[in-house]
Each structure stands twice: as structure tokens, then as C-alpha cells.
Phi, psi and omega in degrees: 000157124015096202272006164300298178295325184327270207315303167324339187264323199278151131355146171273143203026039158271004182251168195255304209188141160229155190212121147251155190218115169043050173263297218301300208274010154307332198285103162351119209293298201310305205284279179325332143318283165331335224223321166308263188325300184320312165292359217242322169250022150264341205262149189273150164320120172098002202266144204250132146251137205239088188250131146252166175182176196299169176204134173315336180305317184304042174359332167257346163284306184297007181242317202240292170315309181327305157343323179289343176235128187283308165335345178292140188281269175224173174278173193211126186276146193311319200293357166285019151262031162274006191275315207268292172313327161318310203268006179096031151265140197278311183215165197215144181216113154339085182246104176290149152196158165099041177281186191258184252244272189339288174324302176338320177259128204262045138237014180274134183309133159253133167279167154301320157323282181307340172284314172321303198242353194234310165019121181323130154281009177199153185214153144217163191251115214241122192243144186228142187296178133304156179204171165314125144343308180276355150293305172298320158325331210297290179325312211333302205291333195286299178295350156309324202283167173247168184226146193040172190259132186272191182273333183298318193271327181255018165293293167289306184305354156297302190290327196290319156329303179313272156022288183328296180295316202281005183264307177277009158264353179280320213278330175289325191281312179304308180281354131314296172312315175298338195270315186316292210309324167282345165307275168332293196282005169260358146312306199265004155298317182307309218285300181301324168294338159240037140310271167312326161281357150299282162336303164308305173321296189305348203270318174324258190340285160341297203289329179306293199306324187289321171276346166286341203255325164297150177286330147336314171322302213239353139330288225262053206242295191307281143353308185268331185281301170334316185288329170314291184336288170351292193284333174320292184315301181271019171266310179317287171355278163331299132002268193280001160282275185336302158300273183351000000 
């Protein structure tokens, strides 16, 4: 029946807990109001309202899926536990779900894709009545925690990642660079090193001409050639021992 009148019927604190599952977001914002407050004096001191439906955060839900059932009124943002609260329930908590497995681990690369598209696609929103403190204490640790993935959380686990790379690739630029700079400079040592060795050569090569050119050189001319003579002659010799 009709889950409005459904309620409008039950005993006033007489539910435990009411759970809609992908109702809310059929509903007029007027109706959903209307579906709250029922539930909200239906329910015993501690008793849980449980609404999920798709969620938007999720960018491709909100743009694009939600959109495939033409019966969805519009999407509804995680801030619809501010509904519950308006309406007397004491606390209210956000539970993404249905990320995917892979994401879970907050060391897992995150892409762009995934910022795009993997964002939990469904929440619900969990509102609990007042109750005596040793009941209510019972939840706490539970509304404390956080769940699933938001846009927010896998928005920094994106940047931090970029960050990451642009961190090792200057650390790759820096350390090539640092390999260049040693290059080059054992270049311009090489360099300067057959700099100096040219330079010794041309001053040799000078000091040759500069002694062919003296007159001591060409004194002495006569001399150096008999002696050339000599070592020939007795080069022959040797020669000719050597044959025999």
C-alpha cells in the first residue's frame, strides 16, 4: 500500500527501524517531507531511519544515470540528512556504498576516470530518534566512522598522486640533469686538454724551425750528414754479417 498511509496507521513508537531503498528520490520534495515526519513518530526512543537512493556526487550518476529512469524525480544530495534532522531526529549520518573493491585500498592509484565515475553511486542516510544515553551510546562508534568513497576523498587521493608523479619526475629531471652537467664537464676538460696539447705541439713544431733556421743547424749540416753516413754504412755490414 501506499507508504505514507502504511505509516499514518502504525502505533506511535511502535517501529524499530523503517528502511526506504531507492524511494526518496521518486518523490516530490512536499511528499518526502510527509514520509519523514511519519516515520520519525513511528519509530521507539533510538529506532533508525535508513533512506538510500543514488548519489550524486558520483558525477556520472548525476548527470547521466540517474536520468535512465524516467520515474526519478531529480537526485538528492548526501545533505538530505539535513530532512531528518529538521524533523527531530538527533543525529543523522551519510553512508556511501557500493564503491568499487580496487579504491578501497588508500594506496591504490587513483585516475581521472575514477574521480569521474567511481565515486560510491549510492548512500543512505541513517537518522536515529533520542533515546536514554545507555542506548544511544550503544551506535555512537558507528555514527563516528567514515564510509565509502566521496568526491572530496577521491579528489585528494587524485591530487596527491599527481603531486606524487611531478615529485619523481623532477627527481628524474634533477637527476639527468645533474648526469648532463657531469658530462659536459668532463667534455670541457677533454677539450681544454687537447687545447694544450695543440698548443704544445705548435710551440715544438716552432722550436724545430727555429733550430733549422739557425745558423748552429746548418754549421753543423756537414757533420750530421757523415754521421748519417756512418750509421748507414754500418747498418750494411750488420746486414751482410747477418746474411753470411
Amino acid at each position: 500500500m501506499d507508504c505514507i498511509e502504511y505509516l499514518k496507521q502504525q502505533p506511535d513508537e511502535s517501529l524499530l527501524a523503517v528502511t526506504g531503498f531507492h524511494i526518496a528520490e521518486h518523490l516530490p520534495f512536499e511528499l518526502l517531507q510527509c514520509l519523514v515526519q511519519g516515520e520519525f513518530a513511528g519509530l521507539k526512543p533510538g529506532g533508525l531511519l535508513i533512506l538510500e537512493t543514488p548519489n550524486p556526487e558520483n558525477l556520472s550518476v548525476g548527470a547521466c544515470l540517474f536520468y535512465m529512469d524516467p520515474t526519478h524525480n531529480h537526485p538528492l544530495p548526501p545533505l538530505l540528512g539535513f530532512l531528518p534532522e529538521h524533523y527531530g531526529f538527533t543525529r543523522t549520518i551519510a553512508v556511501r556504498l557500493q564503491e568499487k573493491e580496487r579504491l578501497k585500498n588508500k594506496d591504490e592509484r587513483v585516475k581521472l576516470f575514477d574521480v569521474l565515475n567511481e565515486v560510491s553511486p549510492d548512500y543512505s542516510i541513517i537518522a536515529q530518534k533520542s533515546a536514554e544515553d545507555s542506548l544511544f551510546d550503544k551506535l555512537t562508534p558507528l555514527f563516528d566512522k567514515q564510509y565509502g568513497l566521496g568526491l572530496d576523498v577521491l579528489s585528494e587521493r587524485f591530487e596527491a598522486g599527481y603531486e606524487e608523479e611531478n615529485r619523481q619526475r623532477d627527481e628524474k629531471i634533477e637527476t639527468l640533469s645533474n648526469e648532463l652537467s657531469g658530462i659536459l664537464k668532463n667534455i670541457s676538460q677533454l677539450e681544454e686538454k687537447i687545447t694544450n696539447t695543440v698548443e704544445e705541439n705548435e710551440q715544438l713544431y716552432q722550436q724545430i724551425v727555429d733550430l733549422k733556421l739557425s745558423r748552429s743547424w746548418r754549421i753543423t749540416a756537414p757533420y750530421r750528414y757523415i754521421g748519417l753516413q756512418f750509421k748507414l754504412l754500418a747498418q750494411y755490414e750488420l746486414n751482410s754479417v747477418v746474411s753470411i
